[in-house]
C-alpha positions as a Markdown table, in Angstrom:
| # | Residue | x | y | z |
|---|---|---|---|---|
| 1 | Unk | 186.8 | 144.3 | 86.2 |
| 2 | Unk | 186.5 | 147.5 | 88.6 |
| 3 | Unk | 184.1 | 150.1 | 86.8 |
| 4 | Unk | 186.0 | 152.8 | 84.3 |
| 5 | Unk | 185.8 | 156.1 | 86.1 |
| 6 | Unk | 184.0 | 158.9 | 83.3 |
| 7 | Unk | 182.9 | 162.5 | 83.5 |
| 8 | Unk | 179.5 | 163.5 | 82.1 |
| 9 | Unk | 180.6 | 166.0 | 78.7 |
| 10 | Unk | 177.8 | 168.5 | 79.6 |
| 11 | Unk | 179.1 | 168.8 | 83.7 |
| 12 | Unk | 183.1 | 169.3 | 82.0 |
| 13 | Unk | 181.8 | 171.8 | 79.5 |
| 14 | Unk | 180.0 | 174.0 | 82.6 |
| 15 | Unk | 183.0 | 173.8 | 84.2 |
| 16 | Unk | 185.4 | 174.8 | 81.4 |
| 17 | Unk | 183.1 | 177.7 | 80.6 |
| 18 | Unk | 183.6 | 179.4 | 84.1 |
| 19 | Unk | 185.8 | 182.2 | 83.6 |
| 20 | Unk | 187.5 | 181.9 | 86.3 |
| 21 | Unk | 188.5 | 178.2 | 85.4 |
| 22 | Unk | 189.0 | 179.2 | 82.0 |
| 23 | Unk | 192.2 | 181.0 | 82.8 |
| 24 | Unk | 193.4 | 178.4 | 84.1 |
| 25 | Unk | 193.9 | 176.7 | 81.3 |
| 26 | Unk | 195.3 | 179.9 | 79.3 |
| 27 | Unk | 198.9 | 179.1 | 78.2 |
| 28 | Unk | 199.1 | 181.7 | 75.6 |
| 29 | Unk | 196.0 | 180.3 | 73.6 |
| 30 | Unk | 192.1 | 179.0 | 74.9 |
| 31 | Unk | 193.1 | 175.8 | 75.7 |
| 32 | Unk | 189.9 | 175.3 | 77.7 |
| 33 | Unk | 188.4 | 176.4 | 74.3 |
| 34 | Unk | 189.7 | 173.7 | 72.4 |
| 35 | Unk | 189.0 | 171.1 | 74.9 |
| 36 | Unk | 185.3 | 172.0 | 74.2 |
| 37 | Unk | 185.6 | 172.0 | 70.6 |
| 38 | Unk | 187.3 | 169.0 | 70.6 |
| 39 | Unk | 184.8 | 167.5 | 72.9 |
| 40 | Unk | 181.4 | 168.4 | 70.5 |
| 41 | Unk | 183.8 | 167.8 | 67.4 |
| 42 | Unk | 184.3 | 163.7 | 68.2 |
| 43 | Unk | 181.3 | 163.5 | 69.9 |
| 44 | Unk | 182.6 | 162.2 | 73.7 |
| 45 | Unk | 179.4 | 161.7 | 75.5 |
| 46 | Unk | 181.3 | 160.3 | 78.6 |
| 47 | Unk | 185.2 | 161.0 | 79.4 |
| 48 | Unk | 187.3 | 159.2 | 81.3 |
| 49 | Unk | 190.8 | 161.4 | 83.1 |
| 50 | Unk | 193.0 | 159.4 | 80.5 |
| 51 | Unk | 190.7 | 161.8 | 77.7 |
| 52 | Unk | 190.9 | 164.8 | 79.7 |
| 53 | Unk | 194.7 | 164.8 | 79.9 |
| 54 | Unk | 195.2 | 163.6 | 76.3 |
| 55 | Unk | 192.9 | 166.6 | 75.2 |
| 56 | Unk | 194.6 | 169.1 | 77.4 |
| 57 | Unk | 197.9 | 167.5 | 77.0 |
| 58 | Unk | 197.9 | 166.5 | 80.4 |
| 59 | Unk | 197.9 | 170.1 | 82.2 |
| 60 | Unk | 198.6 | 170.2 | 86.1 |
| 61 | Unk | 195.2 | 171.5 | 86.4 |
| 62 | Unk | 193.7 | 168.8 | 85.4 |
| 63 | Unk | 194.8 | 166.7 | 88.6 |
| 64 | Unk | 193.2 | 169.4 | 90.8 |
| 65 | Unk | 189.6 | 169.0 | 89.1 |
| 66 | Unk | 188.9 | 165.8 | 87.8 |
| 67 | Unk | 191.4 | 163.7 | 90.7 |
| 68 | Unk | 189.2 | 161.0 | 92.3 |
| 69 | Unk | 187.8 | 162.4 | 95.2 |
| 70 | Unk | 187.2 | 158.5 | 96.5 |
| 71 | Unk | 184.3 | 159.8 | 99.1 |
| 72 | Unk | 186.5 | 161.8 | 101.6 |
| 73 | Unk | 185.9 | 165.0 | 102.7 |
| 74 | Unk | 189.4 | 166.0 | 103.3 |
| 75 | Unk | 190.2 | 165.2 | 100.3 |
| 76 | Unk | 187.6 | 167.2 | 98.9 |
| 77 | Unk | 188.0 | 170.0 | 101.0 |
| 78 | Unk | 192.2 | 170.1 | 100.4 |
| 79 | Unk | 191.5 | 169.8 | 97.0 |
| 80 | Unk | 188.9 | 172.8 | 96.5 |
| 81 | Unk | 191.0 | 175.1 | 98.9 |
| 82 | Unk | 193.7 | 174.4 | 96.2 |
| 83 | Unk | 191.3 | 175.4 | 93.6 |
| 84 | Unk | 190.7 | 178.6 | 95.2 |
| 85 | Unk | 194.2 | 179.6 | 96.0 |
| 86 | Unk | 195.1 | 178.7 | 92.1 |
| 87 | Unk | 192.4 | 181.0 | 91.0 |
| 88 | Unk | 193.4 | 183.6 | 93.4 |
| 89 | Unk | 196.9 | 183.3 | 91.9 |
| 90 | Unk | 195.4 | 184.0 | 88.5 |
| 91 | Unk | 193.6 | 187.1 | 89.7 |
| 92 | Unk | 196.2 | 188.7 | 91.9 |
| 93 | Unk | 198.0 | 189.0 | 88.7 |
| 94 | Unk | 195.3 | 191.9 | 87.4 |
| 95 | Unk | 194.2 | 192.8 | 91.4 |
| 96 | Unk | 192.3 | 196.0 | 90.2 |
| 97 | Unk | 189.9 | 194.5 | 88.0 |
| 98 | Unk | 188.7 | 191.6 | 90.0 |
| 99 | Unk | 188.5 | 192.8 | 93.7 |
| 100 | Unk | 184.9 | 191.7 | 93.6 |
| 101 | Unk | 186.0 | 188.0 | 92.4 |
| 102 | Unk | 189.0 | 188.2 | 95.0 |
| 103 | Unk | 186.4 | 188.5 | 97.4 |
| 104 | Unk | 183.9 | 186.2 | 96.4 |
| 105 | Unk | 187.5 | 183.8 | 96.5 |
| 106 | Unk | 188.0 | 185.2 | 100.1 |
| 107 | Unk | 184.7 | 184.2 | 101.3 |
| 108 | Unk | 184.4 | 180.3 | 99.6 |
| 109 | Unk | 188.0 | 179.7 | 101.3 |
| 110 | Unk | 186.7 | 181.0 | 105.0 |
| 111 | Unk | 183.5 | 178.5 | 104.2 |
| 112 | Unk | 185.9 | 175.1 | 103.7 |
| 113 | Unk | 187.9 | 176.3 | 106.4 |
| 114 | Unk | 184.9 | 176.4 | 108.8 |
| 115 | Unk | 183.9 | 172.8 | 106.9 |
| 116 | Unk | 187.9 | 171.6 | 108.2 |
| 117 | Unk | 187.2 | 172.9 | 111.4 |
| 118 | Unk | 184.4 | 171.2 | 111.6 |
| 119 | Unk | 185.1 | 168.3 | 110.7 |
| 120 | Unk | 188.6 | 168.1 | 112.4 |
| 121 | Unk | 186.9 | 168.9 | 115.6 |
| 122 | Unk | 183.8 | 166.7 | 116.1 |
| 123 | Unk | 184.6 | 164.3 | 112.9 |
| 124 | Unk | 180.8 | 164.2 | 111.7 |
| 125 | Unk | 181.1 | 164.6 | 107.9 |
| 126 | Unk | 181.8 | 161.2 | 107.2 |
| 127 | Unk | 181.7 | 161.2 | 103.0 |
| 128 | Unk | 180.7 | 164.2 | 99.9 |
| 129 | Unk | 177.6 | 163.7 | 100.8 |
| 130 | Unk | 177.3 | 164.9 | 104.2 |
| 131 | Unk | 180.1 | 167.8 | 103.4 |
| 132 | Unk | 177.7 | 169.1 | 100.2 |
| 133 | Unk | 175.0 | 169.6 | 103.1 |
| 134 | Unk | 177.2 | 171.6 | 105.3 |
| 135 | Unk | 178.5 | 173.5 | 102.7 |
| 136 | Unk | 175.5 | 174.2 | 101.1 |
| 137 | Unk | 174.0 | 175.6 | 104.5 |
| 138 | Unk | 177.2 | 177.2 | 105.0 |
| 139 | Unk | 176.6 | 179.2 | 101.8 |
| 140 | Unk | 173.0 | 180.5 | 102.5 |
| 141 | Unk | 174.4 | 182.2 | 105.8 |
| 142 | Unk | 177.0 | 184.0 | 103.6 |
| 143 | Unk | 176.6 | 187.4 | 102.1 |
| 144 | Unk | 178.8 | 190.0 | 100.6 |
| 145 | Unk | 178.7 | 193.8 | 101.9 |
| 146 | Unk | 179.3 | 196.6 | 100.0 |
| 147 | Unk | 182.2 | 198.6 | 100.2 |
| 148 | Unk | 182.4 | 202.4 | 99.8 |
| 149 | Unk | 183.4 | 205.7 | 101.1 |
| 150 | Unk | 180.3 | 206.5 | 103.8 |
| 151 | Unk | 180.4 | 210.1 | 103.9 |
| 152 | Unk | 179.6 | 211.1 | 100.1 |
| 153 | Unk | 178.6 | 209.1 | 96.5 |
| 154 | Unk | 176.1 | 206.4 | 97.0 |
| 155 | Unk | 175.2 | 204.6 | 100.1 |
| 156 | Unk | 173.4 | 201.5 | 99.5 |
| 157 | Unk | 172.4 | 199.3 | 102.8 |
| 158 | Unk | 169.7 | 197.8 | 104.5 |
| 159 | Unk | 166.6 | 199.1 | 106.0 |
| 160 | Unk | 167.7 | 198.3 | 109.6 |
| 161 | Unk | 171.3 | 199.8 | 108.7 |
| 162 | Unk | 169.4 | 203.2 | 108.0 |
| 163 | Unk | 168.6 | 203.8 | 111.8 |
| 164 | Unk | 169.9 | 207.2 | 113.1 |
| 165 | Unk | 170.9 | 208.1 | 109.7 |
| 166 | Unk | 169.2 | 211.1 | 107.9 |
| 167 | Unk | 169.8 | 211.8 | 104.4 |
| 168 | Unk | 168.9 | 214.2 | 101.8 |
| 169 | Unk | 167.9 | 212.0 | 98.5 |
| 170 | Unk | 166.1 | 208.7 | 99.2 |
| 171 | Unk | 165.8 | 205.9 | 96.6 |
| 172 | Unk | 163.6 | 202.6 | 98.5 |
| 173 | Unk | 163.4 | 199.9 | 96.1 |
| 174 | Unk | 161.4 | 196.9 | 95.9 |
| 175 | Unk | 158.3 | 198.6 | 97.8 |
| 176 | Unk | 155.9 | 195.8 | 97.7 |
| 177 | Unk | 153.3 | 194.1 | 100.2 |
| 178 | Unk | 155.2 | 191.2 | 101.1 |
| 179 | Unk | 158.1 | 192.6 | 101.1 |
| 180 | Unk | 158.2 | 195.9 | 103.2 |
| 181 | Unk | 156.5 | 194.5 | 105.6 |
| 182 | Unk | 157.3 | 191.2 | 105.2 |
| 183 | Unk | 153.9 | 190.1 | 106.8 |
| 184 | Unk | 153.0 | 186.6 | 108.4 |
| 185 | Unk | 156.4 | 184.6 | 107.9 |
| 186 | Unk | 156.4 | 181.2 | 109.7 |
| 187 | Unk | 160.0 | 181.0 | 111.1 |
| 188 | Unk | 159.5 | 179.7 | 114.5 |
| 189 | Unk | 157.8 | 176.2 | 115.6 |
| 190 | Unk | 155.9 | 178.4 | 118.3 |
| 191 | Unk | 152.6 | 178.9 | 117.5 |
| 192 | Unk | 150.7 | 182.6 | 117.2 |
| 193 | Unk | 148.3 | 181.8 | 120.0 |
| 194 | Unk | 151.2 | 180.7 | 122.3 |
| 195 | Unk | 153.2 | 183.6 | 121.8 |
| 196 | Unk | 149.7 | 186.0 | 122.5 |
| 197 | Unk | 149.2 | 184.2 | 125.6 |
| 198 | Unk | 153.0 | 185.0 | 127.0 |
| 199 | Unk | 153.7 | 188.2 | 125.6 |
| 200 | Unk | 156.3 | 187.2 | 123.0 |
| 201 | Unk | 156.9 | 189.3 | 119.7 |
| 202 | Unk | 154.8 | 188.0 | 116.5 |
| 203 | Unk | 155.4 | 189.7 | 112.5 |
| 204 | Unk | 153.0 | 192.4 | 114.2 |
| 205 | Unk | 155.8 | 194.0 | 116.3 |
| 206 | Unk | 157.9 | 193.2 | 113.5 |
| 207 | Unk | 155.9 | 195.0 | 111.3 |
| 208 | Unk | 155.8 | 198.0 | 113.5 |
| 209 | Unk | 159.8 | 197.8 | 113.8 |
| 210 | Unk | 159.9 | 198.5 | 109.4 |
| 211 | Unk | 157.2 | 200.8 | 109.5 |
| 212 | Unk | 159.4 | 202.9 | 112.2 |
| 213 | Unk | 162.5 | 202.8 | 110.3 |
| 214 | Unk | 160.4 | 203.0 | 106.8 |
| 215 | Unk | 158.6 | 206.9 | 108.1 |
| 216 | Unk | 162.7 | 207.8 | 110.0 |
| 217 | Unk | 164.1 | 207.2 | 106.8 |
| 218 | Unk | 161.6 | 209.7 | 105.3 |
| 219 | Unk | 161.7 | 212.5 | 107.7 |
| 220 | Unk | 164.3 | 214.5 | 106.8 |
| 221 | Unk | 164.9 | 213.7 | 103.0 |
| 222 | Unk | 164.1 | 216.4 | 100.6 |
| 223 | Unk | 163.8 | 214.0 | 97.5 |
| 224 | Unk | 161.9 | 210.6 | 97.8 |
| 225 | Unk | 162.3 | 208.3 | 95.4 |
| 226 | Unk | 160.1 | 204.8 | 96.1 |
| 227 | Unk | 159.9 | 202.2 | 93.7 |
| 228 | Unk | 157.5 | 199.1 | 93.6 |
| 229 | Unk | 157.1 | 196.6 | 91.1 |
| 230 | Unk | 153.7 | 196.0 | 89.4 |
| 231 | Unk | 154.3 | 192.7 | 87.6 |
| 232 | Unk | 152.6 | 189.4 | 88.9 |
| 233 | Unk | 154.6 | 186.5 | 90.0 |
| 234 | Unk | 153.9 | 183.2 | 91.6 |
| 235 | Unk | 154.4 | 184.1 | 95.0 |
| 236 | Unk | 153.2 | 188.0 | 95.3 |
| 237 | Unk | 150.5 | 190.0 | 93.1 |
| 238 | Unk | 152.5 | 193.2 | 91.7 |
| 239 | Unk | 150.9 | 195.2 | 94.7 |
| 240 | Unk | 152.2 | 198.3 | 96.3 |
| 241 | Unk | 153.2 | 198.2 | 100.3 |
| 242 | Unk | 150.7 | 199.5 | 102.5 |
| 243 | Unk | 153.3 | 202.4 | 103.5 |
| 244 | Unk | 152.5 | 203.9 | 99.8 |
| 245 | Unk | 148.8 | 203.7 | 100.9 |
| 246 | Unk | 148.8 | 205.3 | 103.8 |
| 247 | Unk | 151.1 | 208.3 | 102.7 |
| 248 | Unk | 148.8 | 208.7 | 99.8 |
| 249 | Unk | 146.0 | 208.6 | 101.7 |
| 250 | Unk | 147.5 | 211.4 | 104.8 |
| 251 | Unk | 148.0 | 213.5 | 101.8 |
| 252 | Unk | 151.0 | 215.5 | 104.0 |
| 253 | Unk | 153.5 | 214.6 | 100.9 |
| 254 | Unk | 153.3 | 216.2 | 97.4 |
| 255 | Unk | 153.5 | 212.7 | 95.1 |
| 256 | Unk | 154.1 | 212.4 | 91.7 |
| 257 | Unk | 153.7 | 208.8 | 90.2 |
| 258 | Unk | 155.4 | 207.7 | 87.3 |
| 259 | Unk | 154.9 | 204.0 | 85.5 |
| 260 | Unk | 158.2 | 203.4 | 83.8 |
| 261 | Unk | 158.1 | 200.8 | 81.1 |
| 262 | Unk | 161.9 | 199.4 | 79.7 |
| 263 | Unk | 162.1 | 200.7 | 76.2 |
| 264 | Unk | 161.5 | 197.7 | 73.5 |
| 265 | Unk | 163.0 | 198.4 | 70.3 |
| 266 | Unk | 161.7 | 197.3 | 67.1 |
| 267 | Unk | 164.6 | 196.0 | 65.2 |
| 268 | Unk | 163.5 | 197.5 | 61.4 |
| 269 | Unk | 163.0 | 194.1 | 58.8 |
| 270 | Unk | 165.5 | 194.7 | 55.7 |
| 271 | Unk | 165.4 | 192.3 | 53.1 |
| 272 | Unk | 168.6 | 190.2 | 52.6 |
| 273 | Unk | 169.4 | 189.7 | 48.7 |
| 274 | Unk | 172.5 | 188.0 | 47.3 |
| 275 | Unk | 174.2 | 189.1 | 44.0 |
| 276 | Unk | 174.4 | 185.9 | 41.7 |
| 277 | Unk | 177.9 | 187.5 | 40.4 |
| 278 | Unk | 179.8 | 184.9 | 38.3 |
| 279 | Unk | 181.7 | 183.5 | 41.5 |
| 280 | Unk | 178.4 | 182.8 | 42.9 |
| 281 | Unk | 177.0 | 181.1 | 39.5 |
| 282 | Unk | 180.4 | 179.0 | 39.3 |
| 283 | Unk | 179.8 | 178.1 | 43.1 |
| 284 | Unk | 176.3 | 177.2 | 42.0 |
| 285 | Unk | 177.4 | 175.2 | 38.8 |
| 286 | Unk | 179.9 | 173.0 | 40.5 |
| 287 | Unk | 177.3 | 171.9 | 43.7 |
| 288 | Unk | 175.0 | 170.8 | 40.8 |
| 289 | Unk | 177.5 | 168.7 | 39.1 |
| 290 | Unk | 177.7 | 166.9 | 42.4 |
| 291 | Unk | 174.1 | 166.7 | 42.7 |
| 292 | Unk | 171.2 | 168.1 | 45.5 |
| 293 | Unk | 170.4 | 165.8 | 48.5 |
| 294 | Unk | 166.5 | 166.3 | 49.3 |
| 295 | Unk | 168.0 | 167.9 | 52.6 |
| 296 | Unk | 169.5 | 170.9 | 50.7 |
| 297 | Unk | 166.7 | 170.9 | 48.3 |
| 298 | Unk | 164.4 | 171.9 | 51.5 |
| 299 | Unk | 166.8 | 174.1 | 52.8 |
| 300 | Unk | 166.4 | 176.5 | 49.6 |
| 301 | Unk | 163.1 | 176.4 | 49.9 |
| 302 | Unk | 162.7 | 176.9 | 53.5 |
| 303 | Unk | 165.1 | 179.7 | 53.2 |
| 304 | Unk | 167.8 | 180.3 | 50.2 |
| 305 | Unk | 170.1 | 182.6 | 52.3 |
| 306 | Unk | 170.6 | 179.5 | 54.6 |
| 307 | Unk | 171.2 | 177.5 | 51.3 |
| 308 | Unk | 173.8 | 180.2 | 50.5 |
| 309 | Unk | 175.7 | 180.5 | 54.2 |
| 310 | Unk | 175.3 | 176.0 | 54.1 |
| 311 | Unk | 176.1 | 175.2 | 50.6 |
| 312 | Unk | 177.7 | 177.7 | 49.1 |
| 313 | Unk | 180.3 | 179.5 | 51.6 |
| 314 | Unk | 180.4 | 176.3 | 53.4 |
| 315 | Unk | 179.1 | 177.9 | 56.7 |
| 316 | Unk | 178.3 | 174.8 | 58.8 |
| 317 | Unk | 176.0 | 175.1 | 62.1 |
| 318 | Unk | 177.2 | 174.9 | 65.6 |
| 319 | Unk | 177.1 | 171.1 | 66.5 |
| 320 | Unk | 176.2 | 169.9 | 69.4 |
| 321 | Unk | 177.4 | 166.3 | 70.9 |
| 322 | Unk | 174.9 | 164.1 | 70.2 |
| 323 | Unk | 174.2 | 161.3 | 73.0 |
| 324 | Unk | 171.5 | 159.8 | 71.4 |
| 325 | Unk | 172.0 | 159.1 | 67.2 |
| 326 | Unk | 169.9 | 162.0 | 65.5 |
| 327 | Unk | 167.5 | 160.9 | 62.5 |
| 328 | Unk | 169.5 | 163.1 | 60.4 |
| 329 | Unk | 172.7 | 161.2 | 61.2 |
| 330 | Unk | 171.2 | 158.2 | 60.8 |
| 331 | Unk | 170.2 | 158.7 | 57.4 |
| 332 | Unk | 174.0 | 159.9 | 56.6 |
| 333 | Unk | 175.2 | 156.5 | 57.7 |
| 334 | Unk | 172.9 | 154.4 | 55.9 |
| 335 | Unk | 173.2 | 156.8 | 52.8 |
| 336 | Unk | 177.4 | 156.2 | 52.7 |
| 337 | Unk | 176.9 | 153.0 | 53.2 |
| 338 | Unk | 174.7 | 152.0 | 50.5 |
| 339 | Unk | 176.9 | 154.1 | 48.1 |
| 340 | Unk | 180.2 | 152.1 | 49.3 |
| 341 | Unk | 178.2 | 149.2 | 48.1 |
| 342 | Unk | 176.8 | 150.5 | 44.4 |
| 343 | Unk | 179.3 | 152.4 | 43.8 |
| 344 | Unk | 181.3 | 149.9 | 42.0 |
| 345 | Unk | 178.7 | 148.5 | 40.1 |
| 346 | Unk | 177.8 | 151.8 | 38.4 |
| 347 | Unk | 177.5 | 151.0 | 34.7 |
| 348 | Unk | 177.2 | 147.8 | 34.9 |
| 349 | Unk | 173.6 | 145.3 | 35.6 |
| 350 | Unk | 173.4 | 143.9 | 39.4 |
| 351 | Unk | 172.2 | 140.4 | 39.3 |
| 352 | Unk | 170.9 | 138.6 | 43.0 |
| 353 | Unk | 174.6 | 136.8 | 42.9 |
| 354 | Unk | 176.3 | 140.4 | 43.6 |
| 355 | Unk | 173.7 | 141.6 | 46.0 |
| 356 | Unk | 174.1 | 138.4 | 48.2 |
| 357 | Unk | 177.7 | 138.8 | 48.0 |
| 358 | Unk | 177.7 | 142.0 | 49.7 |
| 359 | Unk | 175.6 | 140.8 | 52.8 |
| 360 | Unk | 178.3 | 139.1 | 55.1 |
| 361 | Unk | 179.8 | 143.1 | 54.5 |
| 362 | Unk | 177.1 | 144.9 | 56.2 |
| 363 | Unk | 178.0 | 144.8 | 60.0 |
| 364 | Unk | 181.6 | 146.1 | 58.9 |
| 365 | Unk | 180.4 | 148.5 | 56.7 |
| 366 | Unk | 177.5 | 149.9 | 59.0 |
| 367 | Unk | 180.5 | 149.8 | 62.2 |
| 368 | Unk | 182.6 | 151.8 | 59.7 |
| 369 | Unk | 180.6 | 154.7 | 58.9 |
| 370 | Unk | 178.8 | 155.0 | 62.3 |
| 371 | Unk | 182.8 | 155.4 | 63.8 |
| 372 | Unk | 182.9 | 158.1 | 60.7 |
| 373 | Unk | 180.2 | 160.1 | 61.4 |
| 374 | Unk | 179.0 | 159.4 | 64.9 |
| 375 | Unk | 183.1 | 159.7 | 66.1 |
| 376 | Unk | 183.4 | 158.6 | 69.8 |
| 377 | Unk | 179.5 | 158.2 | 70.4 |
| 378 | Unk | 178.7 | 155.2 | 72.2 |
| 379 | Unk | 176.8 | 152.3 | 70.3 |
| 380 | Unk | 177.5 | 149.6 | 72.4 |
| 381 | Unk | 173.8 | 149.6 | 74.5 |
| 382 | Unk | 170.7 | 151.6 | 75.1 |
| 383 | Unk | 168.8 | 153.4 | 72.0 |
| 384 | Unk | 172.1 | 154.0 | 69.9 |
| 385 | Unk | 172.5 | 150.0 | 69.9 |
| 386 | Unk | 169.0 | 149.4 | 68.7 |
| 387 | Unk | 169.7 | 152.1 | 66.2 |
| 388 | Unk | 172.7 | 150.4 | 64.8 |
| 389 | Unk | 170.7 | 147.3 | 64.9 |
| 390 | Unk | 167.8 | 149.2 | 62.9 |
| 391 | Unk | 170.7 | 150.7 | 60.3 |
| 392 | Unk | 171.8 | 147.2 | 59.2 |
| 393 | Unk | 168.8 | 146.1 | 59.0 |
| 394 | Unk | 167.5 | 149.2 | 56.3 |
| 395 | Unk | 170.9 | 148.4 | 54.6 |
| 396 | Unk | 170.0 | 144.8 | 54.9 |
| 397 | Unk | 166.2 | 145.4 | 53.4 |
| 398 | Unk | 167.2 | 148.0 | 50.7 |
């Protein structure tokens, strides 16, 4: 039998959290929402298309993202450029608010056209593998410029876009050593010494080129604003660029340092107290009747207004799909099952006949209330089959 084609839960949920997919799935409610919640709700570890389509009641959409790619690039590459032009449908609608994302759009589609091109013309990228490596280099060499009117408001560029430009407030960012300069930066396979001997440029001339640009840039501003970060990271040590020496040291400039810290606020402690009003007490009253679990018992002690949110307004946490069986919900299994079993006899004495008639009903049980409370969750091999093996064997022991 040929092998069942399935989608990892966490790589679909990434996906249907992008925005930009998200609205894609928008037919007046979050379908791509409920997908999710349905997802973490029965527990789907791995989904196969047939899922996906019954969960999303088999939106067009669907065919675009999770379609068998079968290891051709065209294929790929038609069906991401199909991707793009859907989303770029979705924010024409609201063109204002998302010319930075129509962009972004603008530039992904010119990169799998260049990856067509490519591969139309010389016919190199043979399967996905090959095309992620183009387009991944593809991407690197990609950058988005910034868009504004250029004679007034703020001008933000490069420091090799400042040449022959003089302006009157200044604001350099990202000052360091290591950065402006760059210093020694081993981008070409011919050695130093080589390029002494024949008179090629090295990061010295380079060098020389930024600190040019770096003193233009300051000789005709009236307000000079240079900012350097001192925090140490694994690459650079926090220090200052050289150029902030060396005016400091010429003392021609009137300097004023600052060290700016971000402002940490300290959240003020309040303590939370709930009124036992008779709603509460009934609430209270009626969870005893059925009984505390030890779980619920710890809870209160750990922290009663967690008891209260859990137990008493029926607040239940975020849950998260479980791929391998949690303690917790192994203990839930076992605990139902054992009650299906004594619950019958309550009231009346248990002799070894009754016990030994209720063996042969252990797998079906166990299977029962794993499907219960473990939903869709695989149990059929790895550590969730050796914990259904250990379940019937506590239910087999008890």
């Amino acid at each position: 039998s040929q092998p069942v084609e399935t989608f990892y839960y966490k790589d679909i949920i990434t996906l249907l959290s992008n925005p930009n997919i998200r609205q894609l799935y928008y037919m007046n409610t979050d379908l791509a929402g409920k997908m999710i919640q349905s997802i973490e709700d029965n527990n789907f570890v791995y989904l196969t298309p047939k899922d996906l389509n019954e969960l999303s009641n088999n939106i067009e959409i669907n065919l675009v993202l999770f379609s068998n790619w079968k290891n051709n690039p065209e294929l790929a590459i038609e069906n991401c450029k199909s991707l793009i032009l859907r989303i770029k449908e979705k924010l024409t609608e609201n063109k204002n608010s998302n010319l930075l994302n129509l962009e972004q759009l603008f530039r992904f589609n010119e990169i799998f056209n260049e990856l067509q091109r490519l591969n139309d013309k010389d016919g190199y990228i043979k399967d996905i593998k090959t095309l992620l490596v183009f387009f991944k280099e593809l991407m690197s060499n990609e950058s988005l410029d910034f868009q504004g009117e250029p004679l007034h408001g703020l001008q933000i560029m490069g420091m090799l876009e400042t040449r022959v430009l003089d302006f009157e407030n200044v604001i350099i960012a990202s000052v360091n050593e290591g950065f402006l300069p760059s210093g020694k930066s081993n981008n070409s396979f011919i050695p130093y010494d080589v390029k002494i001997e024949y008179g090629l440029p090295t990061y010295k001339e380079k060098d020389a080129i930024y600190a040019y640009h770096f003193y233009h840039l300051l000789q005709r501003s009236k307000n000079i604003h240079i900012l350097y970060n001192t925090e140490v990271d694994a690459l650079n040590g926090g220090e200052k660029s050289r150029f902030i020496y060396q005016l400091q040291v010429e003392g021609k400039h009137t300097l004023n340092e600052h060290i700016i810290l971000p402002k940490t606020p300290m959240p003020e402690k309040h303590l939370k107290a709930i009124k036992k009003t008779p709603l509460v007490i009934d609430e209270l009253q009626t969870l005893a009747s059925k009984g505390f679990s030890p779980s619920s018992l710890t809870t209160y002690i750990r922290n009663p207004i967690d008891f209260y949110y859990q137990k008493l307004l029926g607040i239940k946490e975020h849950e998260e799909v479980e791929e391998t069986i949690a303690y917790n919900t192994l203990g839930t299994i076992v605990h139902n099952t054992l009650e299906d079993f004594y619950l019958p006899f309550v009231g009346f004495y248990i002799s070894v006949k009754d016990l030994e008639s209720l063996l042969p009903q252990i797998d079906n049980v166990v299977s029962h209330h794993f499907k219960e409370v473990y939903k869709s969750g695989d149990i059929s091999k790895g550590k969730n089959l050796i914990i259904f093996e250990v379940a019937k064997r506590y239910v087999y022991n008890f």
